[in-house]
FIMI-703726 format. One record per atom (N, C-alpha, C): residue in three letters; x, y, z. Coordinates in steps of 0.2 Angstrom, whole numbers, plus 2048, in hexadecimal, padded with zeros to 3 digits. Layout:
BEGIN
ALAXYZ ...
This chain:
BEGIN
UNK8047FA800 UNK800800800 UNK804806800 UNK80B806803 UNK80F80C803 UNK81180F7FC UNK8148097FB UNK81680A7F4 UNK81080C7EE UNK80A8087EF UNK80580B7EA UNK8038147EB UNK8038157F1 UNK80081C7F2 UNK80681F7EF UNK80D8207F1 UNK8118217ED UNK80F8237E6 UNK81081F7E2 UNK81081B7DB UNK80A8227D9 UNK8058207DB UNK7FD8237D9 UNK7FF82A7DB UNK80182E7DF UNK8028347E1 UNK8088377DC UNK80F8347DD UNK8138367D7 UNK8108377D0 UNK80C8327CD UNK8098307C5 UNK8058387C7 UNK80383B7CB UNK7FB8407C8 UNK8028467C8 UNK8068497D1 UNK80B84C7D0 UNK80E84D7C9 UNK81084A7C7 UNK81284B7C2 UNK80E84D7BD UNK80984B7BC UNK80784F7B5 UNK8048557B6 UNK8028587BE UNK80185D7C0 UNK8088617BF UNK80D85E7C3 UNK8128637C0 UNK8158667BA UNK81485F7B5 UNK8158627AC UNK8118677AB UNK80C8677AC UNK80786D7AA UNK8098737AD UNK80B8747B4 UNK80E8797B7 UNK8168797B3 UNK8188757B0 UNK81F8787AC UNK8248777B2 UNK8238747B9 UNK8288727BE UNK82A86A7BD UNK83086B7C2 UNK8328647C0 UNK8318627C9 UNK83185D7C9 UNK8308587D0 UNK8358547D3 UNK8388577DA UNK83E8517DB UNK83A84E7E2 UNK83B8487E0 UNK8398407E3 UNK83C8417EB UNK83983E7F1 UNK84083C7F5 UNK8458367F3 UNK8498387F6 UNK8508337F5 UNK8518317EF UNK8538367EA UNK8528367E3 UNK85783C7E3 UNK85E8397DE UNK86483F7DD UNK8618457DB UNK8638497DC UNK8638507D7 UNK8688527D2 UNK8698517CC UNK86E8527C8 UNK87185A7C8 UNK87485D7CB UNK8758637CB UNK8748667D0 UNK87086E7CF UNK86C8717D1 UNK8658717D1 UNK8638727D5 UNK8598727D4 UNK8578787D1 UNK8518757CB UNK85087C7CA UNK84B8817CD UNK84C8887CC UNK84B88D7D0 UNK84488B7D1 UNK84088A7CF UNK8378887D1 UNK83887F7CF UNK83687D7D4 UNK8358797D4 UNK82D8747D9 UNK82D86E7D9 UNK82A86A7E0 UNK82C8647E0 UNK82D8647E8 UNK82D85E7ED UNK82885C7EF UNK8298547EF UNK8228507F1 UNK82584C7F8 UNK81F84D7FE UNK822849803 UNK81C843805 UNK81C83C806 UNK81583C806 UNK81783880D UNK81183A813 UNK812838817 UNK80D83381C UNK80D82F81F UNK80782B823 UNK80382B829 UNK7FF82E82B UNK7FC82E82F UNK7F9828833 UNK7F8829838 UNK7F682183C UNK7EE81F838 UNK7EE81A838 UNK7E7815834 UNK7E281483A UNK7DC817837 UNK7D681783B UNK7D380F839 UNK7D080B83F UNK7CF80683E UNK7C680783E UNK7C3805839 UNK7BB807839 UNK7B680283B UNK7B97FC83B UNK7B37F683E UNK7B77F1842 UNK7B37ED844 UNK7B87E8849 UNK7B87E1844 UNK7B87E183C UNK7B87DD83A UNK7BD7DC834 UNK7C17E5836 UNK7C67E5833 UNK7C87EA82E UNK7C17EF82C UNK7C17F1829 UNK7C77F9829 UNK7CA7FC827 UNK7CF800829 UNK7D2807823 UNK7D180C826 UNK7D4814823 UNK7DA815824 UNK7DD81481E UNK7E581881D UNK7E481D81B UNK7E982081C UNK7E982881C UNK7F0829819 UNK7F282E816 UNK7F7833815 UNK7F883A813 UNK7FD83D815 UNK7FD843813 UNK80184580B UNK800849806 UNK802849804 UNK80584E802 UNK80D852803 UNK80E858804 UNK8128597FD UNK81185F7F7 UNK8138637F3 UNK8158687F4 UNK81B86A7F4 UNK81F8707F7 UNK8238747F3 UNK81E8797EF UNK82287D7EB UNK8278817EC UNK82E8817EA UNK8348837EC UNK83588A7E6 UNK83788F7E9 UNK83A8967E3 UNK8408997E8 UNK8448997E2 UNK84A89C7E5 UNK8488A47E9 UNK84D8A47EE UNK84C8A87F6 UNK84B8B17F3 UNK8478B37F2 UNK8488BA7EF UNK8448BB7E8 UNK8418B77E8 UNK83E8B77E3 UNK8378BA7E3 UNK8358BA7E9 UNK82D8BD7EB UNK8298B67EC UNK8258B97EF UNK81D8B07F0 UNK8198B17ED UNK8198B67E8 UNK8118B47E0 UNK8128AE7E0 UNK8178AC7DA UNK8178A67D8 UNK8198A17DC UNK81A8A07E2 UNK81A89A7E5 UNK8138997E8 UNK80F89D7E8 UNK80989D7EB UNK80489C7E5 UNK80689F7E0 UNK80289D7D9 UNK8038957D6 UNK8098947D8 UNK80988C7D7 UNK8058887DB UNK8078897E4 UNK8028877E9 UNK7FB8857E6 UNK7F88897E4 UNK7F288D7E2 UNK7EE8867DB UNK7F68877D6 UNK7F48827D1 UNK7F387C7D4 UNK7F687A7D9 UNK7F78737DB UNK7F186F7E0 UNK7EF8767E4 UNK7EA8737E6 UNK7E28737E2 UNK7E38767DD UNK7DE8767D7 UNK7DE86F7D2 UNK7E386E7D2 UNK7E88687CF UNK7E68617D3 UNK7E385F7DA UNK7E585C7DD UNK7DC85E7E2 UNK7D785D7E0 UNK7D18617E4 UNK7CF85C7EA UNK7CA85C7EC UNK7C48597F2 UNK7C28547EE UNK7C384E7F0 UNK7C18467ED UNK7C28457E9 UNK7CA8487E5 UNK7D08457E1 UNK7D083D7E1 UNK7D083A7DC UNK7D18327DD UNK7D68307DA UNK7DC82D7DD UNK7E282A7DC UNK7E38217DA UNK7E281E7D4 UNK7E18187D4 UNK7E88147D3 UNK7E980F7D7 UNK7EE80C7D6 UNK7EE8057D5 UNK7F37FD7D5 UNK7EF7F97D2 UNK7EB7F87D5 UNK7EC7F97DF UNK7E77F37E2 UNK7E37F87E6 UNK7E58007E5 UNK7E08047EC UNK7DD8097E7 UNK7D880C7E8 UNK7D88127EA UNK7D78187ED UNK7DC81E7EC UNK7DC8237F2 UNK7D88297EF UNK7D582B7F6 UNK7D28327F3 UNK7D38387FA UNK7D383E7F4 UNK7D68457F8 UNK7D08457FD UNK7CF846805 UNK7CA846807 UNK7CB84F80B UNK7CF85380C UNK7CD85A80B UNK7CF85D806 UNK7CE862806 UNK7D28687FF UNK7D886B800 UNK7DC8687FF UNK7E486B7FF UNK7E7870804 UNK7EA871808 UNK7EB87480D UNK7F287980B UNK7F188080A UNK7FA88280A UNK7FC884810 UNK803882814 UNK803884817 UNK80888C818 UNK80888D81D UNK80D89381E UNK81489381B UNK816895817 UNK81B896812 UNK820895817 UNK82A892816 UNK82D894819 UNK834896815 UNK83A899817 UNK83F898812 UNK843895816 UNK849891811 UNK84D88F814 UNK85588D810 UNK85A88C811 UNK85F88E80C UNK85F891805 UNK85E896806 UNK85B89A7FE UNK8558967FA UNK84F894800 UNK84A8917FC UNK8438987FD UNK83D8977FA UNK83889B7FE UNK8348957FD UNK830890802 UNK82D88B7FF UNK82488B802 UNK8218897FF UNK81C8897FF UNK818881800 UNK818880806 UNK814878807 UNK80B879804 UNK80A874801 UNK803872801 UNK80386A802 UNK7FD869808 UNK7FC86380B UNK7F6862809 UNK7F585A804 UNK7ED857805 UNK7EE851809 UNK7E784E80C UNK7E784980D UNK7E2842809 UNK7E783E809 UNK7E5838804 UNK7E283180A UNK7DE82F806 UNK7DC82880B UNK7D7824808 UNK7DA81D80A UNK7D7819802 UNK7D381380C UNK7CE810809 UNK7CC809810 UNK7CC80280C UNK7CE7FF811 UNK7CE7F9812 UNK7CD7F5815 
């Protein structure tokens, strides 16, 4: 299941980011060079699984965080305009099909509080995904 939420979240990020004209770096995935000056990171993380009958039935959950990065001085239009695409890009009961689950967005993209940090200005947007079982 890890890997498929992966799999299914990567497959949509991407074509969401071709259309924005951004390129996406993966975790634990080389960067050849330098990064380019607008870009997105994707971090997908797991929240504890709500158990919903005593007969086994069960809610995974994850988060999935898109984080547009712009070099440090550049201003927050366009990091915020990216945010903006992405949670348009990505809406309220979004369906992620994979071979054996499906996940779906169950709020509307959350941006959070912008931060910088080594010559970054980044802009997180958080949704949460969650397929039952």
């Amino acid at each position: 299941m890890e890997s498929e939420i992966r799999k299914a979240a990567f497959q949509h990020v991407n074509t969401l980011a071709a259309g924005l004209g951004l390129p996406v770096y993966w975790p634990n995935v080389k960067v050849n060079g330098e990064p380019a000056n607008q870009h997105i990171r994707v971090s997908v993380m797991t929240v504890e699984p709500d158990v919903l009958t005593t007969e086994g039935g069960t809610k995974y959950q994850w988060i999935l965080q898109l984080s547009v990065y712009v070099r440090d001085g550049v201003g927050e239009i366009a990091a915020t305009d990216y945010a903006s695409s992405l949670q348009a890009g990505l809406p309220f009961n979004t369906k992620l099909q994979s071979i054996n689950y499906q996940y779906q967005t169950t709020k509307p993209g959350q941006v959070i509080s912008p931060l910088k940090t080594d010559g970054w200005y980044i802009v997180p947007v958080q949704f949460r995904l969650q397929t039952i079982n």
